[in-house]
Short mmCIF file of the C-alpha atoms (twelve columns), coordinates in Angstrom:
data_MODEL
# 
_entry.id   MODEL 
# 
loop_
_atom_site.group_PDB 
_atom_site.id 
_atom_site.type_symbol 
_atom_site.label_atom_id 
_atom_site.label_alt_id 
_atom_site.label_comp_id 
_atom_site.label_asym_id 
_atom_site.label_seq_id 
_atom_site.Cartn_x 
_atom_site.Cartn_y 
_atom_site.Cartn_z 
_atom_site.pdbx_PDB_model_num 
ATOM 1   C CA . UNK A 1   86.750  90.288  95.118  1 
ATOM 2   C CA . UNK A 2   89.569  92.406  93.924  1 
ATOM 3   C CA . UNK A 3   89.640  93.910  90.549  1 
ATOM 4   C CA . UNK A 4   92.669  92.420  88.396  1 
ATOM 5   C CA . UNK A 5   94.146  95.165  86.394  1 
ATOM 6   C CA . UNK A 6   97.445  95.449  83.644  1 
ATOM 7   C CA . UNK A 7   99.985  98.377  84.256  1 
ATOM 8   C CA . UNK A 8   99.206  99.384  80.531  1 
ATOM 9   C CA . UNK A 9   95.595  99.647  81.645  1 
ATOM 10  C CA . UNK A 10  96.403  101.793 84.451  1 
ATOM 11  C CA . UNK A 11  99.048  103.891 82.366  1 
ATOM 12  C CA . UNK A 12  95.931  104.764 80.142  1 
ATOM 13  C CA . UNK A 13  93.183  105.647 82.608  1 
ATOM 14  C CA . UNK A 14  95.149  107.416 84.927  1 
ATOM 15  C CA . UNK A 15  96.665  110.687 84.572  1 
ATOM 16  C CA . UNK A 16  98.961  111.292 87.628  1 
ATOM 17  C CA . UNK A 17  100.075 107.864 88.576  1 
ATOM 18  C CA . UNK A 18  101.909 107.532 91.999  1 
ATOM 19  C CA . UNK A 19  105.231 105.111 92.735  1 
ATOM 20  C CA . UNK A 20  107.126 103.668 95.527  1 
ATOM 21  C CA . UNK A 21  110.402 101.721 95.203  1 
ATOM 22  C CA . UNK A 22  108.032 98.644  94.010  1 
ATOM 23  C CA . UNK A 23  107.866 100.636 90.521  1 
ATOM 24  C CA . UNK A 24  109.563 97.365  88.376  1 
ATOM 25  C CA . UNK A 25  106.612 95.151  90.528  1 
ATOM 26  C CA . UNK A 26  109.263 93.612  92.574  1 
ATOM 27  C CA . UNK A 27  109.256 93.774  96.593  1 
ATOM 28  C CA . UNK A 28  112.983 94.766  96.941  1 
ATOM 29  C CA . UNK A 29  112.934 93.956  100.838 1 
ATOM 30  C CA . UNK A 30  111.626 90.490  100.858 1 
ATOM 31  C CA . UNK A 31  113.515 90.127  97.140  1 
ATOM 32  C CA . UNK A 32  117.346 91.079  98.774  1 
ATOM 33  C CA . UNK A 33  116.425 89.560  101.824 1 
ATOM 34  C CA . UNK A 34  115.670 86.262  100.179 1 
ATOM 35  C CA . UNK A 35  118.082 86.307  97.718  1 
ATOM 36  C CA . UNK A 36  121.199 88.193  97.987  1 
ATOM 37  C CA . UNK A 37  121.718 89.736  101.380 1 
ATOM 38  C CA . UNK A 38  123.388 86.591  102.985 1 
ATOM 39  C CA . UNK A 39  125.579 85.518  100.244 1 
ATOM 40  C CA . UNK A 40  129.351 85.672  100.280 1 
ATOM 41  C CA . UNK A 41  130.641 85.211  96.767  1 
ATOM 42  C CA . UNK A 42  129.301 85.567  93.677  1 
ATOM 43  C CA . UNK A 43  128.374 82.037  93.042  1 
ATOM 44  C CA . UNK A 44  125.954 82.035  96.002  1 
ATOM 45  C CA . UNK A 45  123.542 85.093  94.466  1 
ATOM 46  C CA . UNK A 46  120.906 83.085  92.562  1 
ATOM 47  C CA . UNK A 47  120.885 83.622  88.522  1 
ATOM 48  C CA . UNK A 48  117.526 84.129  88.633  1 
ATOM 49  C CA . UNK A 49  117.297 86.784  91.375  1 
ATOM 50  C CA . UNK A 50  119.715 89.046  89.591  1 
ATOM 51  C CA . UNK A 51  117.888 88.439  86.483  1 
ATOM 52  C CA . UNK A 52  114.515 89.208  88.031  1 
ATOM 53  C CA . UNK A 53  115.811 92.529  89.843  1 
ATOM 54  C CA . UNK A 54  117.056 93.291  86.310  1 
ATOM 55  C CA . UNK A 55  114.257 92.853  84.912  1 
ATOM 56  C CA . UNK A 56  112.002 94.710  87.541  1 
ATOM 57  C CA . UNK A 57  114.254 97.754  87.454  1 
ATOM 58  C CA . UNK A 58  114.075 98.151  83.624  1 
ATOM 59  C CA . UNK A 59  110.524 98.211  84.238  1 
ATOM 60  C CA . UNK A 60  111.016 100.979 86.403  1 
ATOM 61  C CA . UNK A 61  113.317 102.383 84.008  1 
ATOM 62  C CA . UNK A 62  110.131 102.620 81.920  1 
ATOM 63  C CA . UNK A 63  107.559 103.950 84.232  1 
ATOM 64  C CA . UNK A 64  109.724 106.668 85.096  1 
ATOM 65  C CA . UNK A 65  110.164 107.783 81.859  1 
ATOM 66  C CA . UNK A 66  106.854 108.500 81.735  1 
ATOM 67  C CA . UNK A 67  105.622 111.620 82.651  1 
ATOM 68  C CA . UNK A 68  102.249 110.822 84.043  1 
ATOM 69  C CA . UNK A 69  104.418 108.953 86.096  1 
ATOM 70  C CA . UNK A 70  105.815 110.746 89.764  1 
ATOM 71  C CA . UNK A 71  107.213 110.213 92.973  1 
ATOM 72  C CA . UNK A 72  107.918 111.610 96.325  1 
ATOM 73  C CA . UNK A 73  111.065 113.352 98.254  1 
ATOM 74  C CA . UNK A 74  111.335 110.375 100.599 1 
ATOM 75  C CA . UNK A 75  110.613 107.620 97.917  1 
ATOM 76  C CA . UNK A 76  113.377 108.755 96.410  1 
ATOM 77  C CA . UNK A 77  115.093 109.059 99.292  1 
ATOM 78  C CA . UNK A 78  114.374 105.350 100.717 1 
ATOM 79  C CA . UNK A 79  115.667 104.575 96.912  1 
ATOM 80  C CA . UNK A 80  118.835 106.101 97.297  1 
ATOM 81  C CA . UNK A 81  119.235 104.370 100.556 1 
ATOM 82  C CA . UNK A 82  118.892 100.829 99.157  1 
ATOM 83  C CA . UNK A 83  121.347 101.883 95.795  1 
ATOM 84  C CA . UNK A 84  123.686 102.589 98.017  1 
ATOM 85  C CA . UNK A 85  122.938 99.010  100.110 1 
ATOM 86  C CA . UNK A 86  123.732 97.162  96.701  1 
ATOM 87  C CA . UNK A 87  126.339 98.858  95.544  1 
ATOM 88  C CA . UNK A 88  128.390 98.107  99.150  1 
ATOM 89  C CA . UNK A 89  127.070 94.275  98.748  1 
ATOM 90  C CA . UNK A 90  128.650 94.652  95.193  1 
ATOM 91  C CA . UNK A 91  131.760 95.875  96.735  1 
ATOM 92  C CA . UNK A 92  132.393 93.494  99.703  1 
ATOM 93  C CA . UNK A 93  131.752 89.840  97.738  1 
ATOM 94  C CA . UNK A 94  134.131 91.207  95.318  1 
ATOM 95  C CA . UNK A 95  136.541 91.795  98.412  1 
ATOM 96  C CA . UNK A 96  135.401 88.405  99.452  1 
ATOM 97  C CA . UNK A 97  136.314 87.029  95.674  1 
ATOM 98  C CA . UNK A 98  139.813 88.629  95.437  1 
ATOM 99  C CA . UNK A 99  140.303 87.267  99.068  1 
ATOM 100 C CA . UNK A 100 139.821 83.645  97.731  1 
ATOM 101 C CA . UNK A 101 141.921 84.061  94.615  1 
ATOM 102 C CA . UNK A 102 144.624 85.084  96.327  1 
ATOM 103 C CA . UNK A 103 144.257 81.297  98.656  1 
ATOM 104 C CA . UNK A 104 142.877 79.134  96.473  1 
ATOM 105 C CA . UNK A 105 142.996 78.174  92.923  1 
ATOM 106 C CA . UNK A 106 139.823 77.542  91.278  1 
ATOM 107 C CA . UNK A 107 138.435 76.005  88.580  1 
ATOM 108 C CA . UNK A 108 137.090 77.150  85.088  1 
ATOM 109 C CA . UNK A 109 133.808 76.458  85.941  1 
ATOM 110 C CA . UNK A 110 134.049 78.338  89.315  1 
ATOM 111 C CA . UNK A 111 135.551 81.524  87.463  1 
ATOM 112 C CA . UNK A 112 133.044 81.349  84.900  1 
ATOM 113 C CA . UNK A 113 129.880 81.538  86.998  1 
ATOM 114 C CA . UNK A 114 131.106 84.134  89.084  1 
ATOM 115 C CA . UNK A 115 132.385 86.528  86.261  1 
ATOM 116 C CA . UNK A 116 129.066 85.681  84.939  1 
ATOM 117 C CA . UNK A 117 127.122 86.779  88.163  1 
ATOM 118 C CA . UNK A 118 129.119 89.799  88.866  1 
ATOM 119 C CA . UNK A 119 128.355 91.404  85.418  1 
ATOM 120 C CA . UNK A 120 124.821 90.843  86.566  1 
ATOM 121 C CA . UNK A 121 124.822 92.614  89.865  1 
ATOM 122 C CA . UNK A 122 126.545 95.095  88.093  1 
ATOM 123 C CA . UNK A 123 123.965 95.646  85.674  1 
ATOM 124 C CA . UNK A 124 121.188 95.042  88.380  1 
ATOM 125 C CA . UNK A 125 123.191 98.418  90.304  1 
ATOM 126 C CA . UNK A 126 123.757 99.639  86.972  1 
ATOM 127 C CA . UNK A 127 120.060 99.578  86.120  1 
ATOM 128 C CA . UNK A 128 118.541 100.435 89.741  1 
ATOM 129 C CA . UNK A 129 120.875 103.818 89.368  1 
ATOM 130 C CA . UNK A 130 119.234 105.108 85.736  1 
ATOM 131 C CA . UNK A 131 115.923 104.056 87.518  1 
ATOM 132 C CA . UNK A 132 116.608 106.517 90.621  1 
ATOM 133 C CA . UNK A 133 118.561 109.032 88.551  1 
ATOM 134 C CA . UNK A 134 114.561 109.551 86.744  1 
ATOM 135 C CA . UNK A 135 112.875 108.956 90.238  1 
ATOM 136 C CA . UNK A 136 114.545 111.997 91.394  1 
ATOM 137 C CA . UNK A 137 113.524 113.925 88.199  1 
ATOM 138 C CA . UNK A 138 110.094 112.935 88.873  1 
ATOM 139 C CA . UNK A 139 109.561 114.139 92.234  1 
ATOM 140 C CA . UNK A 140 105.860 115.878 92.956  1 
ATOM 141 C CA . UNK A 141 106.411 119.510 94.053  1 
ATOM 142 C CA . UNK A 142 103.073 120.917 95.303  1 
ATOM 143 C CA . UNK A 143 102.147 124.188 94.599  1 
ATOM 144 C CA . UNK A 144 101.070 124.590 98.732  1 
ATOM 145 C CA . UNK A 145 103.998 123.051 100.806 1 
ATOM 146 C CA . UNK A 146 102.205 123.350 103.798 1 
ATOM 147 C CA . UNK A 147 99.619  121.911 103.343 1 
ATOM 148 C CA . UNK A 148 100.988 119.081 102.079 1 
ATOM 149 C CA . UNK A 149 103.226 118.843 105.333 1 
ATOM 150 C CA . UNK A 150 100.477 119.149 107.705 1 
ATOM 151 C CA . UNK A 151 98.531  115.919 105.058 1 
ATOM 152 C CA . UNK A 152 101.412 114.012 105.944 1 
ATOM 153 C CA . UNK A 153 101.822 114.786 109.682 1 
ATOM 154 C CA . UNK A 154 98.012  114.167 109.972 1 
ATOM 155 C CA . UNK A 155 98.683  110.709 108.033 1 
ATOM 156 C CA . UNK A 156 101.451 110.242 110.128 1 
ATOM 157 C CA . UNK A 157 99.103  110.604 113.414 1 
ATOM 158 C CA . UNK A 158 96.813  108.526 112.245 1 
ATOM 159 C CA . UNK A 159 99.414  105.047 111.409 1 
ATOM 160 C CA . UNK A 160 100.979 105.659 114.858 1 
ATOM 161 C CA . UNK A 161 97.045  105.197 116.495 1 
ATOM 162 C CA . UNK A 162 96.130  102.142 114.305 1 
ATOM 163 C CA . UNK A 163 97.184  99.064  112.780 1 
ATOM 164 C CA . UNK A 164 97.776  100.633 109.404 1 
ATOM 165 C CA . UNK A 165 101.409 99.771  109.353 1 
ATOM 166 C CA . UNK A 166 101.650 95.943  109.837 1 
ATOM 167 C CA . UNK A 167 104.231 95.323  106.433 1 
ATOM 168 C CA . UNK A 168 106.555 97.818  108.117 1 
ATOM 169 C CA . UNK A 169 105.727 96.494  111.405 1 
ATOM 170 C CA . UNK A 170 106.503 92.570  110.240 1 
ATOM 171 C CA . UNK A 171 109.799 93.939  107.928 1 
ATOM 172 C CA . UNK A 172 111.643 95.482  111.599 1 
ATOM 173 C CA . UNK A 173 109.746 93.961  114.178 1 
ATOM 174 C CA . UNK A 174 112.267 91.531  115.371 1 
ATOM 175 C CA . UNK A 175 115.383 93.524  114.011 1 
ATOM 176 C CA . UNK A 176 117.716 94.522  117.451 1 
ATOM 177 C CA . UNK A 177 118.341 97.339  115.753 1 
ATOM 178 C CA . UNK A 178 115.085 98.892  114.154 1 
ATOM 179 C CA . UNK A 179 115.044 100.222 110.813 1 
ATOM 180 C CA . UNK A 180 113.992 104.257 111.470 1 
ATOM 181 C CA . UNK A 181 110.756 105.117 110.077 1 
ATOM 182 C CA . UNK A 182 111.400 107.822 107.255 1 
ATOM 183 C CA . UNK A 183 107.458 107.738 107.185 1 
ATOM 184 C CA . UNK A 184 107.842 107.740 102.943 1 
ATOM 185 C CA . UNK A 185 104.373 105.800 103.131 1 
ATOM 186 C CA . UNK A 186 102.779 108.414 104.653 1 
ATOM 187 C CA . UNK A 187 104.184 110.960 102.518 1 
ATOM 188 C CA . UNK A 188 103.133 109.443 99.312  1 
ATOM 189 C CA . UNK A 189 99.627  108.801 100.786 1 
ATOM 190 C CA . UNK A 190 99.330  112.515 102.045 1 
ATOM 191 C CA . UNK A 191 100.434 113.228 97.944  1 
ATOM 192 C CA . UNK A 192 97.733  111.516 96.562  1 
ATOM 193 C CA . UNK A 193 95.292  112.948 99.276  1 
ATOM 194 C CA . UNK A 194 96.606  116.610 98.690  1 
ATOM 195 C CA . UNK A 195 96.232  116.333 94.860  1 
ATOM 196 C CA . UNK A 196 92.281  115.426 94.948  1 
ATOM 197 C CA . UNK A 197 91.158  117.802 97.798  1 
ATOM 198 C CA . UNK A 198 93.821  120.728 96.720  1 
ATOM 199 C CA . UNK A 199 94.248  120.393 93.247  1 
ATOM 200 C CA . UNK A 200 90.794  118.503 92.207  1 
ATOM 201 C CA . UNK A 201 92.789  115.742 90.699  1 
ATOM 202 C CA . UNK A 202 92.224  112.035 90.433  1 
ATOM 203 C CA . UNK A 203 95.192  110.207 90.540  1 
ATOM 204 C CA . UNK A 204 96.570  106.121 91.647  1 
ATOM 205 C CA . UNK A 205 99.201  104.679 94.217  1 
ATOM 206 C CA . UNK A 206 100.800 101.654 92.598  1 
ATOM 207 C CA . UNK A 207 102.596 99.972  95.399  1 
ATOM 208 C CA . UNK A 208 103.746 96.726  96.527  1 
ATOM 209 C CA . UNK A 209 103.482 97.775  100.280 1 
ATOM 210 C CA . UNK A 210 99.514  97.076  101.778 1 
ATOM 211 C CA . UNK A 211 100.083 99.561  104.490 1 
ATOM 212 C CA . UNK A 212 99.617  102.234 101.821 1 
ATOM 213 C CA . UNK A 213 95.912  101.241 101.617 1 
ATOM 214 C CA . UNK A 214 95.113  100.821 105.025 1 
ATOM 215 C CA . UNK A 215 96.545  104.462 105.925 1 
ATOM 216 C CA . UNK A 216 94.483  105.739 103.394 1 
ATOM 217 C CA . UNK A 217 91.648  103.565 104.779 1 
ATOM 218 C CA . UNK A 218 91.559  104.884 107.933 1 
ATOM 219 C CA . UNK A 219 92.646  108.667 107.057 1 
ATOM 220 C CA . UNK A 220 89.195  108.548 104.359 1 
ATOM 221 C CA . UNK A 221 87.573  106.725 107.531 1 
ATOM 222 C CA . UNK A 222 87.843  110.084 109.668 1 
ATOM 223 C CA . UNK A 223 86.105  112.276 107.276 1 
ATOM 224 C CA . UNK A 224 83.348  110.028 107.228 1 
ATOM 225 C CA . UNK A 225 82.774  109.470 110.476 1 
ATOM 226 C CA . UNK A 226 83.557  113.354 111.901 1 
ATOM 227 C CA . UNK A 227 80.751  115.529 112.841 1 
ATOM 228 C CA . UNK A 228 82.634  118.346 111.414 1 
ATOM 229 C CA . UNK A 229 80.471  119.763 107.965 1 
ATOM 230 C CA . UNK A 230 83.632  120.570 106.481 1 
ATOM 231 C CA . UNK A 231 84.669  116.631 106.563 1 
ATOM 232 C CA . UNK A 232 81.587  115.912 104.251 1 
ATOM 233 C CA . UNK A 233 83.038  118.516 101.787 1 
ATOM 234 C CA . UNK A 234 86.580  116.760 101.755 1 
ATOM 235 C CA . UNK A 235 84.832  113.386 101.671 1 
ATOM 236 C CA . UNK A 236 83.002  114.099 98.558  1 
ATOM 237 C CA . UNK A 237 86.032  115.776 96.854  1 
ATOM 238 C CA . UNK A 238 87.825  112.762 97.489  1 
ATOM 239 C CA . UNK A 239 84.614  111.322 95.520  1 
ATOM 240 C CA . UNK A 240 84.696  113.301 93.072  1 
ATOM 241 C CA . UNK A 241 88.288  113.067 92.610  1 
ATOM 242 C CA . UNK A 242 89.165  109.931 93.776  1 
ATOM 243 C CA . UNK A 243 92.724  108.164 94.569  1 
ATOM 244 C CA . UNK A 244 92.957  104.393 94.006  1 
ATOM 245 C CA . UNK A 245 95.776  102.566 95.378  1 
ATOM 246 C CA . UNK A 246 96.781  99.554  92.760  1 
ATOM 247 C CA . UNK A 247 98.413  96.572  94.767  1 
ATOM 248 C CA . UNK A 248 101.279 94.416  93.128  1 
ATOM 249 C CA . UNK A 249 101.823 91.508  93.712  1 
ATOM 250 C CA . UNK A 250 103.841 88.180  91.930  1 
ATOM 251 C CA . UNK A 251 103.419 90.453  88.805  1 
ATOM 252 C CA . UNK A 252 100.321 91.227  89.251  1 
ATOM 253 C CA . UNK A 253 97.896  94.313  89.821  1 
ATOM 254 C CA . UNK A 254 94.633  94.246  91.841  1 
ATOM 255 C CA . UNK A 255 92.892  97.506  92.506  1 
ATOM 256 C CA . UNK A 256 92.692  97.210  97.061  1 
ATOM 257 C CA . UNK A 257 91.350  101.085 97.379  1 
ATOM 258 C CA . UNK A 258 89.328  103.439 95.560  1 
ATOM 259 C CA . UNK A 259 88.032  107.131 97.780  1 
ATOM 260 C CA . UNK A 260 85.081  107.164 94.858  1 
ATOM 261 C CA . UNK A 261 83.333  104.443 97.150  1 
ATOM 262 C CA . UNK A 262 82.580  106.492 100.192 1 
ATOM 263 C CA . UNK A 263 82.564  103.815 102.467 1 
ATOM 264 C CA . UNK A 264 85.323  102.846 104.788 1 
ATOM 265 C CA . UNK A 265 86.132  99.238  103.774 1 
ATOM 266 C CA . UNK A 266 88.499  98.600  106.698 1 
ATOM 267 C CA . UNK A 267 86.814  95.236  108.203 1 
ATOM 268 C CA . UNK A 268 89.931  94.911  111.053 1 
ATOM 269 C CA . UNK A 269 89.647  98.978  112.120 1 
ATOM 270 C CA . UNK A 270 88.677  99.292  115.853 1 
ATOM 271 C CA . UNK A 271 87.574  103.136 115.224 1 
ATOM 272 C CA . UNK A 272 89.937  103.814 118.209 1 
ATOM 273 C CA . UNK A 273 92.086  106.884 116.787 1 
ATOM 274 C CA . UNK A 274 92.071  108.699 119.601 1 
ATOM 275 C CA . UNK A 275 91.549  112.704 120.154 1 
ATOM 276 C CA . UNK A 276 95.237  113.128 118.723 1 
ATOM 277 C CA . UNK A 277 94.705  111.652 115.400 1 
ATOM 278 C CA . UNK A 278 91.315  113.645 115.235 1 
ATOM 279 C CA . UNK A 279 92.968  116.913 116.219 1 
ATOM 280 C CA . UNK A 280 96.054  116.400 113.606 1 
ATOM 281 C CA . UNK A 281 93.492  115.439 111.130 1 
ATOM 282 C CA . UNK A 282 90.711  118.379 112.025 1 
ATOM 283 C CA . UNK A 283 93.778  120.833 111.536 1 
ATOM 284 C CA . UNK A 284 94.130  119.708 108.181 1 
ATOM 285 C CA . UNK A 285 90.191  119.939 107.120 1 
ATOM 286 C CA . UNK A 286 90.001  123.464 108.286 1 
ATOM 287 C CA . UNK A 287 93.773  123.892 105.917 1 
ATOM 288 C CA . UNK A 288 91.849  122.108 103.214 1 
ATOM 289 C CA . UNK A 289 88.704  124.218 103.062 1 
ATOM 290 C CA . UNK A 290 90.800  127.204 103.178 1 
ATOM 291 C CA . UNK A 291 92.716  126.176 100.323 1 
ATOM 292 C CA . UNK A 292 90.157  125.073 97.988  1 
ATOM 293 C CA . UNK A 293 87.943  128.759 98.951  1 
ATOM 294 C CA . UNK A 294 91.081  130.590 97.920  1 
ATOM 295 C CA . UNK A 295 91.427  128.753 94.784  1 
ATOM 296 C CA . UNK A 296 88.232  129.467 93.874  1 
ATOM 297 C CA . UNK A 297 88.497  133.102 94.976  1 
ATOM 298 C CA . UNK A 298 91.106  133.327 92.483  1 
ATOM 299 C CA . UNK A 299 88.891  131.843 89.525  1 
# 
């Protein structure tokens, strides 16, 4: 059974704590998609929608403000992406609005509600750009770049040979015109993975996207299955030093993943990775054990 956890809990237990775009606990695909993408005035965009991406974003506002608290290049990126989605939404029902002014005349009660609703979504934009602005200032930069590339180009390998990625499968599956991957999931899992087998430091994912734990699943899976010696080194490191990956969801916080239980917990993993997962991820154990005999070289 899943462990139910508080975000204050996690703030206090944790020292390097990990964020996606879910960092107000609010899945901002299924969230627009739902609620604002396919409305044309202001009237149409639910109260309570803008008031709960308010909400979430101030959260975020919060979390980012703290300095335990980091992100990654394409996070910040893919949160850049969907400011700049909102703010043209913004921009075209008010085109839409003017448009019916200038035909129609409405009623008090019609004005009201939609002055009301667009000084929401302009707080909600308002809001999501201080939360990005302090995303961007809280980007990770490791101290070994290339390691951390070849971490997330092993990572990479390994989604693209399993089922890791079914939320990002489920969000563009159907879509004529796929979203691109920016692989941002991978990226932040390679971060957490590079921090406890480079820098010997526990740290947390809190995400609202489960593909983060399965990636992690299945990349913790190959060290414990490989032959290679040097895989039982990184798999106790990541013991030692574990990641856990907190899951939110309706506003609340299970713990779905923790590398201190060295046991690979994926129940649905066919243990099919193929030799070019294992290569990508073999390059990155012999990059690992190089970098962790320098560092202590050094001491």
């Amino acid at each position: 059974m899943r462990s139910e956890t508080t975000i204050d809990n996690i703030l206090e237990q944790e020292n390097t704590i990990l964020m996606d775009g879910s960092a107000g606990m609010l899945n901002t695909n299924d969230w627009y998609k739902e609620g604002i993408c396919g409305s044309k005035t202001f009237s149409q965009i639910p109260e309570q929608e803008l008031r709960q991406g308010i909400r979430a974003y101030n959260r975020g506002v919060e979390l980012f403000s703290n300095p335990k608290v980091r992100t990654t290049e394409k996070v910040a990126q893919e949160m850049a992406e969907f400011e700049r989605i909102l703010r043209e939404k913004l921009t075209r029902v008010t085109e839409i609005e003017a448009g019916i002014s200038s035909r129609t005349t409405l009623g008090a009660q019609y004005i009201d509600v939609r002055e009301a609703r667009r000084k929401l979504f302009e707080e909600l934009c308002s809001t999501y750009g201080r939360m990005i602005e302090l995303a961007r200032k809280s980007v990770f930069l490791p101290g070994d770049r290339a390691l951390l590339e070849k971490l997330e180009s092993a990572a990479i390998t390994v989604a693209e040979n399993t089922d890791a990625k079914k939320d990002f499968a489920k969000r563009n599956g159907q879509q004529r015109r796929k979203n691109k991957d920016s692989h941002a999931d991978e990226q932040l899992v390679a971060t957490a993975i590079y921090l406890s087998v480079a820098e010997r430091r526990q740290n947390c994912i809190i995400t609202g996207d489960s593909d983060l734990g399965r990636i992690l699943t299945d990349c913790k899976h190959f060290v414990l299955k490989s032959t290679d010696p040097n895989c039982r080194v990184i798999a106790e490191q990541l013991a030692t030093s574990p990641v856990r990956i907190y899951f939110t969801i309706a506003d609340k916080i299970y713990l779905a993943e923790d590398t201190s239980n060295l046991v690979a917990q994926r129940v649905d993993y066919q243990g099919m990775m193929g030799p070019r997962a294992y290569n990508s991820l073999a390059v990155c154990v012999e990059a690992i054990i190089g970098c962790q005999q320098g560092s202590e070289t050094q001491h």
